[in-house]
N, C-alpha and C positions, 0 to 999 in steps of 0.2 A: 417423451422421447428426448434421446441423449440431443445436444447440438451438431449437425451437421454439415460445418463449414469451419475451414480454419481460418484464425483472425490473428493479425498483430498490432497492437496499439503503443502508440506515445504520446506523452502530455507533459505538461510542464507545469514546474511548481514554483511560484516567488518565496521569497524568503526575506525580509525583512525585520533587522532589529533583533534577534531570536537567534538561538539555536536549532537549526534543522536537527540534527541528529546526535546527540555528544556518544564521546567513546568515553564507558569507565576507567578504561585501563590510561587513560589518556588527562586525567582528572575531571572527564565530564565535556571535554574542549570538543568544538564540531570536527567531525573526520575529514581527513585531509587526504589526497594524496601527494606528497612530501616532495615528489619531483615538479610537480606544474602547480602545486596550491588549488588547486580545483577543490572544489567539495563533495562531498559523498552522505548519499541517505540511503541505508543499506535496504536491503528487499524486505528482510524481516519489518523494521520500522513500517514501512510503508504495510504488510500483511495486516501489521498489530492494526493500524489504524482503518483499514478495509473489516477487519473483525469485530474492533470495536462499534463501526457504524452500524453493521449488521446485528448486531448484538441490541444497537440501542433500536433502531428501525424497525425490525422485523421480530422485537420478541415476544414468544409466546404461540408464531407460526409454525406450525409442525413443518420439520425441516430445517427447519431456518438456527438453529442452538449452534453453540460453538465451541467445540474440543479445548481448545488454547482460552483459556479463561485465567483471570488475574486469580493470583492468591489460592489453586484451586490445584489437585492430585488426577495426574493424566489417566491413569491406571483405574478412579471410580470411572470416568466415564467411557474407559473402554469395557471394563465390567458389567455398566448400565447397557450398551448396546448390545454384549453376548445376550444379559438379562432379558432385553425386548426381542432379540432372536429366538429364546424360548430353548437356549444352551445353557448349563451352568455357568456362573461368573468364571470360573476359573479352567475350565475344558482345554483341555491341552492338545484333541485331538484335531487333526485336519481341516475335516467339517466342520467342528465348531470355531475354531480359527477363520472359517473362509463366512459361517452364518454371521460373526461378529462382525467382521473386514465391511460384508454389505451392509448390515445394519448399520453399522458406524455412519458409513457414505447417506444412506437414507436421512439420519438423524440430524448430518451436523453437517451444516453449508461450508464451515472452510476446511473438515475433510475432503466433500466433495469437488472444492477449486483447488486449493492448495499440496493436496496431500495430507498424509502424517507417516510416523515412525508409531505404528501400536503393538509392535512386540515387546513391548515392558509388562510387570506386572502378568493380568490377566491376558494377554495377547491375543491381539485383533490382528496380526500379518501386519504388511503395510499397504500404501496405498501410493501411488502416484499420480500426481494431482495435474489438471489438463489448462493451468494457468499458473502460470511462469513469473516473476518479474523481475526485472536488472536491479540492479545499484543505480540508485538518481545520480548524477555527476552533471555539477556546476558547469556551463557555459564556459565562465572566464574566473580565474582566481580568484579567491574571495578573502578575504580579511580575518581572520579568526582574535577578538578583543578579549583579553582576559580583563575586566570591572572590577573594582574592588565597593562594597558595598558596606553601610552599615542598619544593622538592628538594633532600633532603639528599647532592646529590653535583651534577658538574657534569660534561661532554662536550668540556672543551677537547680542541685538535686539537695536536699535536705531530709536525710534518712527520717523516715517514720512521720515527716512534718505533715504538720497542722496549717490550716488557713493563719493561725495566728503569728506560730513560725515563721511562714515566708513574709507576712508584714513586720515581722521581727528584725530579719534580718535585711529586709529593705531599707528599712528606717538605719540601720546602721552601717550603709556599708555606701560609699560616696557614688555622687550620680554618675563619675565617668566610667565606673565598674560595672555599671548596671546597661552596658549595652556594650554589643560583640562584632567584629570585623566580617566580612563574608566575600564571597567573590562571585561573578558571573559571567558565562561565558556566552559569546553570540559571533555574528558576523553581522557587519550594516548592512549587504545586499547578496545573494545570491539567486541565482533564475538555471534548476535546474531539468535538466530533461532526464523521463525515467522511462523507460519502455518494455514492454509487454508480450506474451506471449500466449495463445490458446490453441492448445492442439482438440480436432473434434476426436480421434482415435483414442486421445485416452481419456476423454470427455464422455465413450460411449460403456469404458469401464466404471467409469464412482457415477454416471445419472444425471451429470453436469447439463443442466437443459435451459431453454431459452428464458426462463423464468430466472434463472441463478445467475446469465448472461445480464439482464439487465439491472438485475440488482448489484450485480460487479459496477457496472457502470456509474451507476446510480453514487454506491458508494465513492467509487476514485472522487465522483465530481464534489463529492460531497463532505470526506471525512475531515479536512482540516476546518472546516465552519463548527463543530463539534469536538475542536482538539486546542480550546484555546486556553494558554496556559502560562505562567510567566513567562517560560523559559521559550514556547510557540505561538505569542501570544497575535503575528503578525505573518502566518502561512496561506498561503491560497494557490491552488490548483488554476490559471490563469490564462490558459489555454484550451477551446473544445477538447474532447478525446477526440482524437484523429486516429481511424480505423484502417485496416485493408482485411476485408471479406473475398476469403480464395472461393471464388463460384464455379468453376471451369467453362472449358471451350467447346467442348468436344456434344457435335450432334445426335450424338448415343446419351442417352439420360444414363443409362446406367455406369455407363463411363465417368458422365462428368459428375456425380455424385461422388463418385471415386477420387476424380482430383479435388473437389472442395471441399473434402478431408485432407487429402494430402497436401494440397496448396498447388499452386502455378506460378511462383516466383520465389527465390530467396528472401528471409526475411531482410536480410543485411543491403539486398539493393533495394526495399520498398525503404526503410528506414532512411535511406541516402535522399528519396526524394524531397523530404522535408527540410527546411532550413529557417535558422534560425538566428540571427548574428547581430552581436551588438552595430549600435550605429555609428559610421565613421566619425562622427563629431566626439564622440564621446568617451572620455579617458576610464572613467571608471562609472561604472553603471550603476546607483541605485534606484532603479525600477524598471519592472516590465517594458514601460514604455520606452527606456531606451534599447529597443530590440526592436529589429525589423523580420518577418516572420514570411514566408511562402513557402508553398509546396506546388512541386510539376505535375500536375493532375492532366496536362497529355502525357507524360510519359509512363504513366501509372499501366502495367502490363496487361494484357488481353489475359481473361480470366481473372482479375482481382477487381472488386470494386473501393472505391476512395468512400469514406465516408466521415462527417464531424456529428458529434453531439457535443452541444454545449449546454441544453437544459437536462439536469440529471434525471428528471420525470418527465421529457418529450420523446419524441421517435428522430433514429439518426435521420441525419437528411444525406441520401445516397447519390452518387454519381457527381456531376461537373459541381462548379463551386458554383455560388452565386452570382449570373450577370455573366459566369463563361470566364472569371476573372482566376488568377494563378494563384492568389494570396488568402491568407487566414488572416484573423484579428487575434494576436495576444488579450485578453483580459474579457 
């Protein structure tokens, strides 16, 4: 059964030393935005990295396979789903369009969260997916270093050459030639918050269920521990996931079913309740811990429940905070 309740979540990510996100068009520089310097990790970045956990965690689970795969043609594996629907790959007509669309959602966990666009090629319709997520955007300005770096060796090419060749041409050619200039680009700190969205109404469309719910989870807490790399070599998620579960109010069960799909609060005033802010003393932050962190869990609205998970494989812990206390821990 599809998920039954609407949820919004936010967390936070550190960033140090690294590139959270570079733009190509930009020479690879972390994204900006050019009025406040804040920094930006766009939604897609953050999907790739929610797809690749599930990719590495869960493969081989039926269900669990993933549409968006590296180096790979969208168009086979919307043809493989017609295919397992028991339509021709390439069926042009309605029904086979709509037997593929479900298929696809069966098969592939970040059509079923995300969405896709599968009228290419073979056409599966499309799908609109019942989890949402923002652009991360940095707290406070961040620093963007262009490095200049060097490789102490170099890649020339020697048509047709031979192992003996390139010892050939080593021996001949002076040691300062023989390594290349390079650049890198990072930020020393940034502490961004990225925030979330899950609708159950179009969760009850693609199958989206509390099984695919947790493993969402599971990944946010988890993908940058498996994304380490020069350029992110120093990312971490550094915050519980901080939830609001819309349950309703209303003493008609069939009713409040109804609102716990639709929700009982905006999401833009549950988001307000959170806070997060550097600490007075401190001119430029590098680290989590210069951030002081709460959220008003009395003012959390009748009909939504507060919740944190901070172990990606425990259960949330629901309602007041700990001790009745207003505050979260970063890290």
């Amino acid at each position: 059964m599809a998920i039954q309740n609407r949820y919004e979540f936010i967390y936070y990510v550190a960033c140090t030393n690294a590139n959270p996100n570079g733009d190509p068009d930009m020479g690879n520089a972390p994204r900006l935005d050019p009025q406040t310097m804040q920094g930006f990790i766009t939604d897609v970045a953050t999907k790739r990295r929610i797809r690749n956990y599930i990719q590495m965690a869960y493969a081989g689970q039926p269900g669990m396979n993933i549409i968006v795969q590296q180096s790979t043609n969208l168009n086979r594996h919307i043809a493989e789903a017609k295919r397992a629907a028991g339509v021709e790959d390439c069926a042009k007509a309605k029904d086979a369009v709509y037997a593929g669309r479900k298929m696809a959602c069966e098969m592939f966990y970040d059509v079923r969260t995300f969405g896709a666009v599968m009228s290419t090629g073979p056409n599966a319709g499309q799908v609109r997916g019942p989890v949402q997520i923002t652009f991360g955007k940095s707290l406070d300005p961040v620093l963007p270093l262009d490095i200049s770096i060097t490789r102490m060796a170099v890649a020339d090419t020697i048509e047709n050459g031979k192992v003996e060749d390139y010892l050939k041409k080593e021996a001949e050619t002076p040691e300062d030639k023989l390594r290349t200039m390079g650049r890198k680009q990072l930020i020393p700190f940034g502490l961004y918050e990225v925030r979330g969205f899950i609708s159950a109404n179009l969760a009850a469309e693609t199958g989206f269920d509390e099984a695919d719910l947790k493993a969402l989870f599971e990944a946010i807490l988890n993908m940058y521990e498996h994304d380490h790399s020069a350029s992110k070599g120093e990312m971490a998620v550094v915050s519980p996931l901080i939830l609001f579960q819309h349950v309703g109010t209303d003493t008609n069960a069939e009713q409040r079913v109804r609102q716990a799909k639709l929700g009982c609060a905006p999401a833009h005033k549950l988001f307000e309740l959170v806070h997060v802010q550097k600490k007075p003393e401190v001119e430029f932050p590098r680290s989590y811990r210069d951030y002081t962190a709460n959220v008003e869990a009395s003012r959390v609205p009748a009909g939504v429940r507060l919740g944190f998970l901070s172990d990606p494989y425990g259960e949330v812990c629901w309602g007041e905070l700990p001790d009745g206390e207003d505050w979260f821990r970063l890290g």
